[in-house]
Backbone as numpy.savetxt, mean C-alpha at the origin, in Angstrom:
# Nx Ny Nz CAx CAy CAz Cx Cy Cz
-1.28 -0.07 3.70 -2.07 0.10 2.52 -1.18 0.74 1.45
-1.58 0.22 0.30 -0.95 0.47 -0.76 -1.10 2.23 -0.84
-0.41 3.14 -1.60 -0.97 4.32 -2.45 -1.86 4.10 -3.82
-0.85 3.65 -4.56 -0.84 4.02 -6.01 -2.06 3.07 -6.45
-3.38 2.66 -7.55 -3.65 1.85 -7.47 -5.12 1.38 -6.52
-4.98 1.87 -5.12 -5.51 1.27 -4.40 -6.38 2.97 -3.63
-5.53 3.89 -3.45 -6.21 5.12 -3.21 -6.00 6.22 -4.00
-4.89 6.10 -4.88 -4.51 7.18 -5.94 -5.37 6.15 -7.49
-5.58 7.18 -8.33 -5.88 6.19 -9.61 -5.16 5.97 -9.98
-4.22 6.60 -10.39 -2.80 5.88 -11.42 -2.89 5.70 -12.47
-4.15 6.39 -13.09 -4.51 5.64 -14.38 -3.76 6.20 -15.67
-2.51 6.45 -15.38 -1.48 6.88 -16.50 -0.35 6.48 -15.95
-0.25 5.42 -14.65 1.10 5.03 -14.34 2.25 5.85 -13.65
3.43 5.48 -13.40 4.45 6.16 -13.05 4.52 7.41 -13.56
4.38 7.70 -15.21 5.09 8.74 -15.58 6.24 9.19 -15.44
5.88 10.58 -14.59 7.35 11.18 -14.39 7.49 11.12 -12.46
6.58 10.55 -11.86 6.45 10.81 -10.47 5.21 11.71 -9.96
4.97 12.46 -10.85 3.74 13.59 -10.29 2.89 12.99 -9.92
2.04 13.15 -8.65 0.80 12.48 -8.08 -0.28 13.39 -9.22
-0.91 13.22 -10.35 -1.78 13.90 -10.83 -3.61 13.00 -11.06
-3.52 11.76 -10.79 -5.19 11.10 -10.11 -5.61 11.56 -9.47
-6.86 11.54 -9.40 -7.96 11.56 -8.12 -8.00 10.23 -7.52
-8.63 10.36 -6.59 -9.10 9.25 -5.68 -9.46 8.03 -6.42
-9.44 6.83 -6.08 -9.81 5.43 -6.59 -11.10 5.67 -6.64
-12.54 5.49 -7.06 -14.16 5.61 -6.30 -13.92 4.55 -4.91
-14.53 5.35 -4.24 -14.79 5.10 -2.75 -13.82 4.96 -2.00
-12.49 4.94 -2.39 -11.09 5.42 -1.63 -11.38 6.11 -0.30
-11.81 7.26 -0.34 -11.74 8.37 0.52 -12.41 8.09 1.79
-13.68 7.56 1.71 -14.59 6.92 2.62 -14.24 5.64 3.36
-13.69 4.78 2.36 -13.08 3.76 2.96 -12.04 3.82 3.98
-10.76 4.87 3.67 -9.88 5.29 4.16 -10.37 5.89 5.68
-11.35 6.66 5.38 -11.85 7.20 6.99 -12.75 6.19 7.65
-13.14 5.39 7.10 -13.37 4.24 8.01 -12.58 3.32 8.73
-11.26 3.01 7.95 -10.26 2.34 8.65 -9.28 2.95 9.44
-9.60 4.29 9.26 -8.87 5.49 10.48 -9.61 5.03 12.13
-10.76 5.14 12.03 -11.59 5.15 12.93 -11.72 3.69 13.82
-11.25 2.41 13.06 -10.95 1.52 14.03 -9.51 1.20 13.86
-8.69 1.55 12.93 -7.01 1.03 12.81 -6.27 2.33 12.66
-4.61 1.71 13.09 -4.21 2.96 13.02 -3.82 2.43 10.77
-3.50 3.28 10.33 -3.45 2.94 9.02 -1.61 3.51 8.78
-1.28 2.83 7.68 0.46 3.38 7.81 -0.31 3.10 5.58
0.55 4.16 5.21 0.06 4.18 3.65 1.75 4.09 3.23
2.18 2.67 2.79 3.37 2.16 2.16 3.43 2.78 0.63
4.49 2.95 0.36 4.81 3.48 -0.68 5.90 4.09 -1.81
6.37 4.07 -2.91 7.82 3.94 -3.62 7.53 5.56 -3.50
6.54 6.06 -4.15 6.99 7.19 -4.07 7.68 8.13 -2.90
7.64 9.33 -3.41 8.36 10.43 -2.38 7.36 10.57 -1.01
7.41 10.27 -0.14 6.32 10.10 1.19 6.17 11.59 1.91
6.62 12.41 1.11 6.31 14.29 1.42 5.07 14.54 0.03
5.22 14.12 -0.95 4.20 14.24 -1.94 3.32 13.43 -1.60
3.26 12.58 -1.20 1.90 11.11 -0.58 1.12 11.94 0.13
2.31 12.46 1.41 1.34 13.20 2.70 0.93 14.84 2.34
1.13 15.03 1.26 1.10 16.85 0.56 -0.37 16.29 -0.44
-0.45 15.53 -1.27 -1.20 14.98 -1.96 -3.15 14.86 -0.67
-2.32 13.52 0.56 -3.43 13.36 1.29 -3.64 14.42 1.84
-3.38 15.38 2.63 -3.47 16.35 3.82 -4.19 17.49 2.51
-3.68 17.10 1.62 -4.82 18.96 0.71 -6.40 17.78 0.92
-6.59 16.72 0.98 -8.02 16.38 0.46 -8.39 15.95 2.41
-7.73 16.52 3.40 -8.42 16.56 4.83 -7.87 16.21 5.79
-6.97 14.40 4.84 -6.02 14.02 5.44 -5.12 14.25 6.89
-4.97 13.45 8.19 -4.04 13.87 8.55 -2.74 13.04 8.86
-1.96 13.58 8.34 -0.59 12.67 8.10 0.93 13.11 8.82
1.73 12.02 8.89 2.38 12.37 9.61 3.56 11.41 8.17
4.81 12.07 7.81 6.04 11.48 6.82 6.59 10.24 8.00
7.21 9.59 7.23 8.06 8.59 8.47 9.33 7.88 7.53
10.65 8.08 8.22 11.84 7.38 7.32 12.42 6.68 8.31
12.11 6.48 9.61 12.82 5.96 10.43 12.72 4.17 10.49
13.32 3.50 11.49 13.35 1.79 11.12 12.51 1.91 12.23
10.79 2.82 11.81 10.20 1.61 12.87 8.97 0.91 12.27
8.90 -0.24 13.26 8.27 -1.45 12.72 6.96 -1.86 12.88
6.26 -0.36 13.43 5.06 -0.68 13.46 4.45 0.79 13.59
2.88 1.05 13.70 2.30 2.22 13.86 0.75 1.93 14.68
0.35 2.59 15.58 -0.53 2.46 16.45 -1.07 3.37 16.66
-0.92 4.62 16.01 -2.11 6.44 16.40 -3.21 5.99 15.28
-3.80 5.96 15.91 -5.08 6.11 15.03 -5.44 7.63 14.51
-6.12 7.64 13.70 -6.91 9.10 13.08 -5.45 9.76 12.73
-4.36 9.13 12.48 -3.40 10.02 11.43 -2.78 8.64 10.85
-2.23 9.36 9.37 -1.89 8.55 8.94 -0.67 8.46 8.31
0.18 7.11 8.52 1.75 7.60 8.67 1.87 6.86 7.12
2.80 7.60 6.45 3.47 7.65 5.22 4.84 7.38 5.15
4.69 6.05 4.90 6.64 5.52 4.69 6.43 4.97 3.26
8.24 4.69 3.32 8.56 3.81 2.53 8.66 2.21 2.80
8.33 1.95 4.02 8.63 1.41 4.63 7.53 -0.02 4.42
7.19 -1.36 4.93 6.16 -1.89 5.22 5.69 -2.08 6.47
4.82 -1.83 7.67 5.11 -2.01 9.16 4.11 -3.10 9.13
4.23 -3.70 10.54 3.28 -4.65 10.77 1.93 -3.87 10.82
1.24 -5.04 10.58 -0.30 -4.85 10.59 -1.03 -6.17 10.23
-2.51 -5.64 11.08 -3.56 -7.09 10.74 -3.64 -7.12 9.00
-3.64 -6.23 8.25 -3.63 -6.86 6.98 -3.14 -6.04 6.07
-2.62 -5.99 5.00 -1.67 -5.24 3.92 -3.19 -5.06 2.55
-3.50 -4.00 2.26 -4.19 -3.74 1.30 -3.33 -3.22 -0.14
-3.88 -3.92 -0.98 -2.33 -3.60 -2.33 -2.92 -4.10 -3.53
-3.17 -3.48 -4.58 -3.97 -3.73 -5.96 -2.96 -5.05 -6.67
-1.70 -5.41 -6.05 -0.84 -5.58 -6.80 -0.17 -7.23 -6.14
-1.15 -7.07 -5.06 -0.88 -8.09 -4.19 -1.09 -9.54 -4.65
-0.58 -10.98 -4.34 -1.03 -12.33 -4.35 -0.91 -12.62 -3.17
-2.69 -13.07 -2.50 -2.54 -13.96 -1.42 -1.78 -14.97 -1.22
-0.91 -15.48 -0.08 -0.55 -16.66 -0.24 -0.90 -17.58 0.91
-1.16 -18.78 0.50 -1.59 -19.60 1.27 -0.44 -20.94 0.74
-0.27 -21.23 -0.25 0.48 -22.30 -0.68 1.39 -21.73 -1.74
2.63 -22.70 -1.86 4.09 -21.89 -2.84 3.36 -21.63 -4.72
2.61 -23.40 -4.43 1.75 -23.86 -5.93 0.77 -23.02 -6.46
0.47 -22.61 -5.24 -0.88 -21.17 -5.90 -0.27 -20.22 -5.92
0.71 -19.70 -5.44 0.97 -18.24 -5.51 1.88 -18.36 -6.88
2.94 -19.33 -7.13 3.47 -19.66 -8.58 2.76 -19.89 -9.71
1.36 -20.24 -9.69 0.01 -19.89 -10.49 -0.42 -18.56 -10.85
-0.30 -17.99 -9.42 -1.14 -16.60 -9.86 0.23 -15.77 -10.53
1.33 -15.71 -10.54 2.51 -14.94 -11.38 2.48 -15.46 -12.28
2.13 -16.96 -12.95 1.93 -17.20 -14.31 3.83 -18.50 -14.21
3.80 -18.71 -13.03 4.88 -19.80 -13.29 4.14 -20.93 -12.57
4.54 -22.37 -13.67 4.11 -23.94 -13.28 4.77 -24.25 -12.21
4.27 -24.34 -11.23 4.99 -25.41 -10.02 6.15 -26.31 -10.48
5.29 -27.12 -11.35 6.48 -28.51 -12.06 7.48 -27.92 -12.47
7.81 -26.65 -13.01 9.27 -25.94 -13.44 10.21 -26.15 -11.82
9.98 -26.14 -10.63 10.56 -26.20 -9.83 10.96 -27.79 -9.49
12.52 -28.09 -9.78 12.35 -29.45 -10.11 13.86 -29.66 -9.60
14.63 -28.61 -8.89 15.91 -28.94 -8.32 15.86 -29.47 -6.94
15.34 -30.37 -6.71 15.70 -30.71 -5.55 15.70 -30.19 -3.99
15.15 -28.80 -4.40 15.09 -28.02 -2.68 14.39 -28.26 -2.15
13.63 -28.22 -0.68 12.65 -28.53 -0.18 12.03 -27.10 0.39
């Protein structure tokens, strides 16, 4: 799951880095619902000591992670990388489904037909 966006508001952007949003509406609830059947891993550019300092003041329990691993399975904590690990599904404000090259080159705002060299 995304941070920024999706459980932080963000509604002033990057800035300077400071986590200073509240919660998305219904973030918080949602979040402890998907504790309770998944383990949850919260991906993220920012600093992943401010992510888990940010979650853990509002109940949160979190665990930082910088290491190369490739997946997460504790449920009821929630691991904070930079990282992306596997999982049944990636939640992300910022995301395009993809199912085909033609739709996903739609939804960024580029024509399929521009792709015209010959690759397969």
């Amino acid at each position: 799951m995304d941070f920024d966006g999706v459980l932080h508001s963000y509604e002033r952007g990057w800035h300077d880095g400071t986590i200073y949003g509240d919660w998305v509406p219904g973030a918080a609830p949602a979040l402890r619902a998907l504790m309770e059947r998944y383990a949850v891993a919260i991906h993220t550019t920012r600093d992943a000591g401010q992510v888990a300092a940010w979650l853990a003041e509002r109940g949160f329990p979190v665990r930082t992670d910088d290491s190369e691993r490739t997946f997460w399975d504790e449920r009821g904590v929630l691991l904070i990388t930079n990282r992306k690990v596997a999982a049944v599904a990636y939640i992300d404000d910022r995301a395009v489904r993809f199912e085909t090259w033609p739709d996903a080159l739609r939804a960024v705002g580029v024509e399929p037909a521009q792709l015209t060299n010959g690759e397969n």
